[in-house]
C-alpha positions in Angstrom: 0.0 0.0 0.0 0.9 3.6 -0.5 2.0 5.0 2.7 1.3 8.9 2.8 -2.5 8.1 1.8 -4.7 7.7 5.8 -8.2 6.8 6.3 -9.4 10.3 6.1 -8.1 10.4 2.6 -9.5 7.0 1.4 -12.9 7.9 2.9 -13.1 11.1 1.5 -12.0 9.9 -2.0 -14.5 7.2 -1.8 -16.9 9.6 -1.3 -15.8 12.1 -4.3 -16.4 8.9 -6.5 -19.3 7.8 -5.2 -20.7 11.8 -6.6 -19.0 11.4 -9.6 -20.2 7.3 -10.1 -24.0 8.9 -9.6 -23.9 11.4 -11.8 -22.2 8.6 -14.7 -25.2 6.6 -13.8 -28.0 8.8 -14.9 -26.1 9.4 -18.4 -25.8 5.8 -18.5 -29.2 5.3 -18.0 -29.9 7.2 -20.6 -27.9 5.3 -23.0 -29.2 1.9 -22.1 -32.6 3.1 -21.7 -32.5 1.1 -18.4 -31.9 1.9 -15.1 -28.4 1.9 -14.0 -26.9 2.3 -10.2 -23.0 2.1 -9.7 -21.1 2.2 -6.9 -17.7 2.0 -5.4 -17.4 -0.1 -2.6 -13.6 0.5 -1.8 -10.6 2.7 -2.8 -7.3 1.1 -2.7 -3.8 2.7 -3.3 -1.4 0.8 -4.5 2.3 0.1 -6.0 2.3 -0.8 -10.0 2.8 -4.2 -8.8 0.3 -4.3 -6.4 -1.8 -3.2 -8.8 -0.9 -5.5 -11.8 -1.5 -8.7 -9.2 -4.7 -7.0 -7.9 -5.8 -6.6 -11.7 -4.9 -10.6 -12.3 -6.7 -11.7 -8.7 -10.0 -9.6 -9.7 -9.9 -11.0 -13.3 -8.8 -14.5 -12.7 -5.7 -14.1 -14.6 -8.0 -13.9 -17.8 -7.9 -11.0 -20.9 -9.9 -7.8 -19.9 -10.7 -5.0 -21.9 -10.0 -1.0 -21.1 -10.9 2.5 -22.1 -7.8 4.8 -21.4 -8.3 8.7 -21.4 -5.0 10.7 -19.9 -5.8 13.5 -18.0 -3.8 16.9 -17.2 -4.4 19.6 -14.7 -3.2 20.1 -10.8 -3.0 16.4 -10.9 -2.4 14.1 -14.1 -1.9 10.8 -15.6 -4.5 7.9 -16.9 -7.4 6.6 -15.8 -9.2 3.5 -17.2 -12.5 1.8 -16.7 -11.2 -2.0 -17.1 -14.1 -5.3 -17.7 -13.2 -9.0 -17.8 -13.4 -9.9 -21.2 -16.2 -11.6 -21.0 -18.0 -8.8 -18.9 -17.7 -6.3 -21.4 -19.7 -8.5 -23.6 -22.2 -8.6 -21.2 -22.9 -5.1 -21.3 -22.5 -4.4 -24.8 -25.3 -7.6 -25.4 -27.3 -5.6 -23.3 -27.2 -2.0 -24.6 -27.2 -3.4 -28.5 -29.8 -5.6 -27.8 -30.1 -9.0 -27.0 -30.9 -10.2 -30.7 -27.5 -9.0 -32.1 -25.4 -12.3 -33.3 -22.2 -12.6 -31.2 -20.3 -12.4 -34.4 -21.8 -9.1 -35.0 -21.5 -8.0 -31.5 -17.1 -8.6 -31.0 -16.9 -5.8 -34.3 -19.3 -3.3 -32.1 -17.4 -4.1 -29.0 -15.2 -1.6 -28.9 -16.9 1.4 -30.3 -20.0 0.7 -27.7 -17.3 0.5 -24.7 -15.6 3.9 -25.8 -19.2 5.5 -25.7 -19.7 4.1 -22.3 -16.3 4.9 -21.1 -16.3 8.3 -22.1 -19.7 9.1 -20.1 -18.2 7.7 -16.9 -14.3 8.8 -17.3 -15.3 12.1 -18.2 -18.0 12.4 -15.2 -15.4 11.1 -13.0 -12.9 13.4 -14.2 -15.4 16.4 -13.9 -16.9 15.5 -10.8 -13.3 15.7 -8.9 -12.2 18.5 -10.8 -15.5 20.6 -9.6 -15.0 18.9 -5.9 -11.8 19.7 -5.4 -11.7 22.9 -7.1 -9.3 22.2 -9.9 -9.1 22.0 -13.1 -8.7 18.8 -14.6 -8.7 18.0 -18.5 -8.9 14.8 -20.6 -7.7 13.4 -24.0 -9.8 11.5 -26.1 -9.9 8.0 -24.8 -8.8 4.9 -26.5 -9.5 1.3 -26.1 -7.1 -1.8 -24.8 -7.4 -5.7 -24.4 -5.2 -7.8 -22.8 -3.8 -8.6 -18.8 -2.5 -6.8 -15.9 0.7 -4.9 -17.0 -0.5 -4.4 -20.6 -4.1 -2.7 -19.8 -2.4 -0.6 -17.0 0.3 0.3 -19.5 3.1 -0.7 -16.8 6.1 -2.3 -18.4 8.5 -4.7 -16.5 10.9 -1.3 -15.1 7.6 0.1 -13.9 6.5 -3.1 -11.8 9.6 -2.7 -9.7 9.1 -1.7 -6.3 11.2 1.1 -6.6 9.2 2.8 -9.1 8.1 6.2 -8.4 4.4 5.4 -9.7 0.8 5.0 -8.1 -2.6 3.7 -9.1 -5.4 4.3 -7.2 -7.8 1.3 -7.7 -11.2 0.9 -7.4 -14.1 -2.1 -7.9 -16.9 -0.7 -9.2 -20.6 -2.6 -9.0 -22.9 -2.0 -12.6 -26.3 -2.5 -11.4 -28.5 -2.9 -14.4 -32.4 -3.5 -13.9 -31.6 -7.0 -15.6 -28.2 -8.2 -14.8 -24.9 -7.4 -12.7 -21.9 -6.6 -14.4 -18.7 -5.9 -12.4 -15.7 -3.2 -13.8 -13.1 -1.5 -12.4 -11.6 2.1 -12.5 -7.9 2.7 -12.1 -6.1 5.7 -11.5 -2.7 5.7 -13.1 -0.1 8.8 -11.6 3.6 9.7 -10.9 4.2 10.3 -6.8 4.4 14.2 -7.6 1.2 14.2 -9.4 -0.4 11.6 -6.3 0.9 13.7 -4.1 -0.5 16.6 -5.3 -3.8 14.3 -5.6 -3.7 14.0 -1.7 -2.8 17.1 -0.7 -6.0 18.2 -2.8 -7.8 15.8 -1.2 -6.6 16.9 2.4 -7.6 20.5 1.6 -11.2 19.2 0.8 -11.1 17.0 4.3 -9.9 19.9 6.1 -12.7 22.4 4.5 -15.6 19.9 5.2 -15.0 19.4 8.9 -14.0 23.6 8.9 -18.1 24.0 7.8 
């Protein structure tokens, strides 16, 4: 685990993505014209290792798929919403339809996860920037398959445990009014751009109990 991150700063992070998860929702629902509920049950914040056998654990060592967006601002780096393979499927079956042939529904795959990651990585993205008070902007996202290392883009020098590198990590619960789909979020930063995360976050602590 990261050291310089406390429990008032995991708690108070869960909660700034528990807004922003809320606020993806109700665009979501709108895509899937079904209702939608998220919800982050835990924030961890860990070393790229860590992070790379957390991936493997959650996904049962199996291919997953990602939408990548970098972000720039007071704080910066990636952040992805990551499925197992085989739960992204899921989801796209159910927002294209059930009828769609699954040979059909591999070629939409990808263009029906970039919509849905660009509703909830933007939200996210906007929802801390306006919490915190800080501007935060985002590329276009892309799309990745494959396992740990390769869908957090951290190579072999970057799973050392020397590297300066953090990702924040999160399991995130996709309640549709049909079926249950689980993804993930990760946060991908440098220590001087985490830092700068926490020290953001410690001003928002510090301002909440203030009023």
């Amino acid at each position: 685990m990261i050291d310089f991150v406390g429990d008032a700063e995991r708690d108070a992070v869960t909660e700034l993505l528990n807004i922003a998860i809320g606020q993806a929702a109700a665009s979501l629902s709108q895509l899937v014209e079904d209702e939608v509920r998220l919800s982050v049950p835990f924030v961890d914040f860990l070393t790229p290792s860590q992070a790379v056998t957390r991936l493997e654990e959650e996904t049962q060592g199996a291919d997953s798929v990602a939408v990548r967006q970098h972000f720039e601002g007071h704080f910066y780096g990636d952040i992805l919403l990551i499925f197992p393979e085989r739960r992204s499927l899921d989801l796209v079956r159910h927002m294209l339809g059930d009828q769609v042939p699954l040979e059909q529904l591999t070629e939409l795959e990808q263009e029906a996860l970039l919509e849905v990651g660009n509703i909830i990585l933007n939200a996210c993205l906007g929802s801390l920037a306006n919490q915190l008070g800080l501007p935060v902007e985002g590329s276009l996202p892309t799309y990745v398959r494959g396992r740990g290392a390769r869908i957090l883009n951290l190579g072999e020098a970057k799973g050392l445990p020397g590297h300066e590198e953090m990702v924040m990590f999160l399991h995130v619960d996709f309640a549709l009014l049909t079926k249950d789909v689980n993804g993930y979020l990760a946060f991908v930063m440098d220590i001087v751009s985490a830092r700068h995360f926490v020290e953001a976050v410690q001003a928002y602590v510090a301002e909440q109990m203030a009023g």
